[in-house]
Backbone as CSV, one residue per row, in Angstrom:
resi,resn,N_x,N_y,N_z,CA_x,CA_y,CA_z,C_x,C_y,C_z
1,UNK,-8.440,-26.111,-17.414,-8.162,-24.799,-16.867,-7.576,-24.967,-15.468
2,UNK,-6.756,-24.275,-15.054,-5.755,-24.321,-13.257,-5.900,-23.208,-13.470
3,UNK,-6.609,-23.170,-11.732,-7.348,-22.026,-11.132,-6.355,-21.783,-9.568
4,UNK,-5.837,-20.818,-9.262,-5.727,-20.631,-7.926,-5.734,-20.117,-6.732
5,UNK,-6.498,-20.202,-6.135,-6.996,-19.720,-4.689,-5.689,-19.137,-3.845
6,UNK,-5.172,-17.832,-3.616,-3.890,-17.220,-3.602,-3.980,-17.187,-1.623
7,UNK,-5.192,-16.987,-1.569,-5.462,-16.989,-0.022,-7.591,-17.049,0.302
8,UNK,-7.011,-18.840,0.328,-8.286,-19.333,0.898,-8.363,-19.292,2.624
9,UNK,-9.743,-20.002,2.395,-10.275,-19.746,4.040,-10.025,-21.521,4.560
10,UNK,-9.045,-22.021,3.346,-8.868,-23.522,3.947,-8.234,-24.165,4.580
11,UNK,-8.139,-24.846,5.860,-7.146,-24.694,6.982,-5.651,-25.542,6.698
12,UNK,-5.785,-25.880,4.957,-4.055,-26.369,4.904,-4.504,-26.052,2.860
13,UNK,-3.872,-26.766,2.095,-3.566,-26.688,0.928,-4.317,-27.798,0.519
14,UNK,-5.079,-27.607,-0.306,-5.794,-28.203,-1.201,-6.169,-28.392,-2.667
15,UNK,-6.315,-29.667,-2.779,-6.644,-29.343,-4.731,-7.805,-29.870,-5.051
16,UNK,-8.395,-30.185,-5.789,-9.759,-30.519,-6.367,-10.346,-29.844,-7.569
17,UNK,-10.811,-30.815,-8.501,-11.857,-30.516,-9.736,-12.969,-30.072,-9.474
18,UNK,-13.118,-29.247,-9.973,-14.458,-28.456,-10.653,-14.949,-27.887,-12.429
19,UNK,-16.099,-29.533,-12.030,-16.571,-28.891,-13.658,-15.258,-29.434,-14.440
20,UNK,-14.273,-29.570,-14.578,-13.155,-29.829,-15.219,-11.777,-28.924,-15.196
21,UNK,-12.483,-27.727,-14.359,-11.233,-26.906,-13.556,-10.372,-27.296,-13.169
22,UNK,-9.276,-27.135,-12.549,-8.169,-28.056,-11.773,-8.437,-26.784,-10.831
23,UNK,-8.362,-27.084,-9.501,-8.396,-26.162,-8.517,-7.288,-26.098,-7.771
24,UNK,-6.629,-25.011,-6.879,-5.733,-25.508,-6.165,-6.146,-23.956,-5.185
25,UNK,-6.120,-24.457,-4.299,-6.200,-23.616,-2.964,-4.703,-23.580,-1.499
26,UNK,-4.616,-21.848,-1.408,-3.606,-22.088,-0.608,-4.316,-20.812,0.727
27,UNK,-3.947,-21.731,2.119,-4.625,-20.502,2.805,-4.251,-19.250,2.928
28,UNK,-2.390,-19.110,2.471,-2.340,-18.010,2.205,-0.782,-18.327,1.609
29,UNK,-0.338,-16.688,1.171,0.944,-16.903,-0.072,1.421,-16.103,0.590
30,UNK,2.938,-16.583,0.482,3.802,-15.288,0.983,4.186,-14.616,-0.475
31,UNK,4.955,-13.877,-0.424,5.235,-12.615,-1.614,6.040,-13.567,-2.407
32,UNK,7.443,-14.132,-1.015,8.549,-14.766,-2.095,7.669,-16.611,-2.741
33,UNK,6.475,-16.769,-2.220,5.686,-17.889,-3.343,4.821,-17.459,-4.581
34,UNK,4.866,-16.160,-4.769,3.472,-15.906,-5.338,3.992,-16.284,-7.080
35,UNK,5.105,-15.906,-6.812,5.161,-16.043,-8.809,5.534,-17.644,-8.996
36,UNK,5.614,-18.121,-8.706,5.833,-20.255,-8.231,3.852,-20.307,-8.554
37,UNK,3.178,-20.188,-7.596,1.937,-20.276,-7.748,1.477,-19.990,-8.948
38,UNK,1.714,-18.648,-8.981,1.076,-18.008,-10.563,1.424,-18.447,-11.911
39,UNK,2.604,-19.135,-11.930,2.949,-18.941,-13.209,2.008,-20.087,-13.819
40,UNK,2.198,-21.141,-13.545,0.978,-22.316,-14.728,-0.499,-22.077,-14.356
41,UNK,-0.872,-20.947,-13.900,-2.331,-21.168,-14.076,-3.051,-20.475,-14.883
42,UNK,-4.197,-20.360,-15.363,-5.039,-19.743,-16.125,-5.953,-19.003,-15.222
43,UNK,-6.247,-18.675,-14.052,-7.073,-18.241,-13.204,-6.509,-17.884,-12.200
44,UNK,-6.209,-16.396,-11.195,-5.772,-16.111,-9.911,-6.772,-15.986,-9.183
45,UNK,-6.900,-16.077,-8.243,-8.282,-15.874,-7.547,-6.965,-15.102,-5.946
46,UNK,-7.405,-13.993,-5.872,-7.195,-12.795,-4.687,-7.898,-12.494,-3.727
47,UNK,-8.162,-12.631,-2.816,-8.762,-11.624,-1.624,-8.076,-10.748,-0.949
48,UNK,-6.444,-10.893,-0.606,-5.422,-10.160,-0.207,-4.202,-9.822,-0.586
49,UNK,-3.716,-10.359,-1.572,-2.430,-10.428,-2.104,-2.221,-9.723,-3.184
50,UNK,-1.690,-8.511,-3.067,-2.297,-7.791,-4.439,-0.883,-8.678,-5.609
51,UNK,-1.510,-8.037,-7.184,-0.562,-8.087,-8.384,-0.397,-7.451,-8.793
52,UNK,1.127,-7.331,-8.601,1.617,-5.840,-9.048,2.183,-6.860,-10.676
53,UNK,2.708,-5.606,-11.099,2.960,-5.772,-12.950,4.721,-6.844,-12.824
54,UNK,5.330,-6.286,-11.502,6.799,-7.462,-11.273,6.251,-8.773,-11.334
55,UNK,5.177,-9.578,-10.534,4.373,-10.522,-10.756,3.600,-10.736,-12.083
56,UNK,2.426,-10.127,-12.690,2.069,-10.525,-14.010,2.837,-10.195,-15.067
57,UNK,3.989,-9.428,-15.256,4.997,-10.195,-16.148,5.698,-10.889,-16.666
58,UNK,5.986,-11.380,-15.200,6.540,-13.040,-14.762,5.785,-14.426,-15.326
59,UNK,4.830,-13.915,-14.545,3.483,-14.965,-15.106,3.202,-14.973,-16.495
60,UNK,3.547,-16.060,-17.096,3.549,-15.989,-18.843,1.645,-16.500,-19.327
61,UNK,0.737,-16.959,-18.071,-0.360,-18.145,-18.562,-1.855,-17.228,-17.986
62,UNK,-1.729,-16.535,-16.919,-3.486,-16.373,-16.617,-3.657,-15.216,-17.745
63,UNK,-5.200,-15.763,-17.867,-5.623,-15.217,-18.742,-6.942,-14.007,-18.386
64,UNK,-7.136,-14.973,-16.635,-7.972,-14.368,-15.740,-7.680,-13.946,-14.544
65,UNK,-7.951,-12.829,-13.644,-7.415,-12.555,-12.142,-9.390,-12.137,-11.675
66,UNK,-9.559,-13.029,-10.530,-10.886,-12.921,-9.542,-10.708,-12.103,-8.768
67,UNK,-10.960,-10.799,-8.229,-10.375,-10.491,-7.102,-12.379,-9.928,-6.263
68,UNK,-12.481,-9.333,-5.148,-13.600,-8.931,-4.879,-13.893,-7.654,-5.357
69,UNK,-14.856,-7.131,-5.604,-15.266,-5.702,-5.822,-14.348,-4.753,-5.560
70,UNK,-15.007,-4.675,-3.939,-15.056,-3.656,-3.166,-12.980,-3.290,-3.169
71,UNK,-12.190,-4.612,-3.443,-10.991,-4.195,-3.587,-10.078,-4.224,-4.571
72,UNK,-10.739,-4.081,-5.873,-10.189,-4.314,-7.052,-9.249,-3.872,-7.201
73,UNK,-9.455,-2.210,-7.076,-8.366,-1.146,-7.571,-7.077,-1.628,-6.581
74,UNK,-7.019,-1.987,-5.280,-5.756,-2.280,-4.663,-5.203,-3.528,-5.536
75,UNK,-5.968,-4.346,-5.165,-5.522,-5.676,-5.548,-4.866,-6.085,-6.925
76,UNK,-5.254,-5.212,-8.213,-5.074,-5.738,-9.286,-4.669,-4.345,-10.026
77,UNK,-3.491,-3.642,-10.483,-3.246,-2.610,-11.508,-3.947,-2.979,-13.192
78,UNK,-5.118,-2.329,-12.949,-6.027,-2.446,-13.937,-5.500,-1.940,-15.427
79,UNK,-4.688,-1.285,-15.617,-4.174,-0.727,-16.803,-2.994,-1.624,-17.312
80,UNK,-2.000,-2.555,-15.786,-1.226,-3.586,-16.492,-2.084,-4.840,-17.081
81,UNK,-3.045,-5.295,-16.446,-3.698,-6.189,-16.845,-4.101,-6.052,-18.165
82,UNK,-4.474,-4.919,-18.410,-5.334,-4.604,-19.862,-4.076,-4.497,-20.941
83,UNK,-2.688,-4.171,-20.373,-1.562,-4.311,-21.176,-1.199,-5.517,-21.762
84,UNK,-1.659,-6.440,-20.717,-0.984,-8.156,-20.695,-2.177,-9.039,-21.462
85,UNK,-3.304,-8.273,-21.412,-4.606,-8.697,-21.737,-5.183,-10.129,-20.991
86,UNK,-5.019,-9.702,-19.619,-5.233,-10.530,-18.813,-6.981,-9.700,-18.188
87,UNK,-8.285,-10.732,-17.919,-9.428,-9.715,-17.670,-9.495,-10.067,-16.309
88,UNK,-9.755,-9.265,-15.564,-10.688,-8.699,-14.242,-11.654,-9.308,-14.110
89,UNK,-12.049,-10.395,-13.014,-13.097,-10.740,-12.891,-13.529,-9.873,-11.257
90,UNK,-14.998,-9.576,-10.958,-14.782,-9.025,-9.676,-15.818,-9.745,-8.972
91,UNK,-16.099,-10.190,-7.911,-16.915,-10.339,-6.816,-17.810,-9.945,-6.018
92,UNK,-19.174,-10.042,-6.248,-20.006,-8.755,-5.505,-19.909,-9.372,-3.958
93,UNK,-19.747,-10.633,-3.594,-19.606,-10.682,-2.259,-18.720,-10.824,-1.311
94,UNK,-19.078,-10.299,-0.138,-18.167,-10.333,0.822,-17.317,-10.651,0.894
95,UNK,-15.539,-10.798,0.654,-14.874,-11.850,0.847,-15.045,-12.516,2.328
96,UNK,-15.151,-11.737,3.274,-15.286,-12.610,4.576,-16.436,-13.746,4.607
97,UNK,-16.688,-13.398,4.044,-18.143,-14.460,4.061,-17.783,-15.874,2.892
98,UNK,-16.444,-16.368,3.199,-16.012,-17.281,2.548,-17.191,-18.071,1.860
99,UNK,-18.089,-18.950,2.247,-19.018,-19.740,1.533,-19.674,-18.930,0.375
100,UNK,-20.355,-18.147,0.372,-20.546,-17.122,-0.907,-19.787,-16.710,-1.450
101,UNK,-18.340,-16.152,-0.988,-17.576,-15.693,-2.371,-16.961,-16.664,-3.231
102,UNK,-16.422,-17.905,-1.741,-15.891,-19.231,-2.903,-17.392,-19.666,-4.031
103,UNK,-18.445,-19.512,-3.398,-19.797,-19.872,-4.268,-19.474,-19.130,-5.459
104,UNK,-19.497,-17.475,-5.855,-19.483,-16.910,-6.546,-18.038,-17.119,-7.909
105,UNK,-16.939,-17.212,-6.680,-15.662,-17.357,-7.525,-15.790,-18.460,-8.929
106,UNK,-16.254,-20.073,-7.955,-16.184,-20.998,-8.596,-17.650,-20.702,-9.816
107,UNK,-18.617,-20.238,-9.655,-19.347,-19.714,-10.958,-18.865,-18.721,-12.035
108,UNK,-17.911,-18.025,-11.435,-17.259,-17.400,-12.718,-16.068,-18.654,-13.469
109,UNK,-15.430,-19.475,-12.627,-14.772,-20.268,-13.077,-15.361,-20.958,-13.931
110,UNK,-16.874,-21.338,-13.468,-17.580,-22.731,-14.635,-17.487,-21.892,-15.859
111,UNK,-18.328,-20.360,-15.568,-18.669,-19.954,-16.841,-17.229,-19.535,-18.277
112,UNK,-16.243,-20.021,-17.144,-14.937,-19.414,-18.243,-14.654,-20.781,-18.837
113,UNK,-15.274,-22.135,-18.172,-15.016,-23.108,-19.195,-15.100,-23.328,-20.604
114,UNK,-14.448,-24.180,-21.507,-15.286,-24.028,-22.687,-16.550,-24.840,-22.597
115,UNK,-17.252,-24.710,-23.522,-18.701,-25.489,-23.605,-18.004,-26.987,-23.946
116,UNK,-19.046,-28.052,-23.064,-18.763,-29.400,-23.186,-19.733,-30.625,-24.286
C-alpha cells in the first residue's frame, strides 16, 4: 500500500515503511505538485490541501483520503469521493498536535492493510 502525507509536520521529505505501508511524507504540496503526488498512491493523508474532483479524477489509484474531522467537509467533496468510490477516513485528533494525529493516521493505515 503507498500512503501520502500531502502536508506533514516533517522538516524536509521523507519515506519509510510501516507495517508494510510504503510511506511518503511531504511538509507541504503546492497545488501545481498535488496530482504528481497523488496519482500512485492508495492513501492521501490531508490536513490542508483540499481535493477537489479536477484532482481525484486525475488520480486513477487511492482508494482512501485521511483528512481530520473537524475539516472534512472543506478538505474532501464528499459526494465526488462517493462517485469515484474512494472512502473518507476522518481523524478525531487535533491536527496541530502532530504526534497524535500522525499516531492516529498511521492506525487507520495498519488497519487498511490486508491481514498477514
Amino acid at each position: 500500500m503507498q500512503v501520502v502525507f500531502l502536508d506533514s509536520e516533517s522538516s524536509g521529505s521523507s519515506r519509510y515503511t510501516h507495517h508494510g505501508a510504503d510511506i511518503h511524507e511531504y511538509p507541504d504540496t503546492a497545488f501545481m505538485d498535488l496530482a504528481e503526488r497523488c496519482r500512485h498512491t492508495d492513501a492521501i493523508v490531508t490536513r490542508v490541501m483540499p481535493l477537489r474532483r479536477e484532482i481525484l479524477d486525475y488520480v486513477t489509484r487511492p482508494r482512501h483520503i485521511i483528512v481530520p474531522l473537524r475539516d472534512a467537509e472543506r478538505l474532501v467533496e464528499g459526494e465526488i469521493a462517493g462517485q469515484l468510490e474512494i472512502q473518507v477516513h476522518t481523524v478525531d485528533s487535533d491536527p496541530a498536535d502532530w504526534p497524535s494525529f500522525k499516531a492516529e493516521v498511521l492506525s487507520i493505515v495498519r488497519s487498511l492493510l490486508p491481514e498477514q
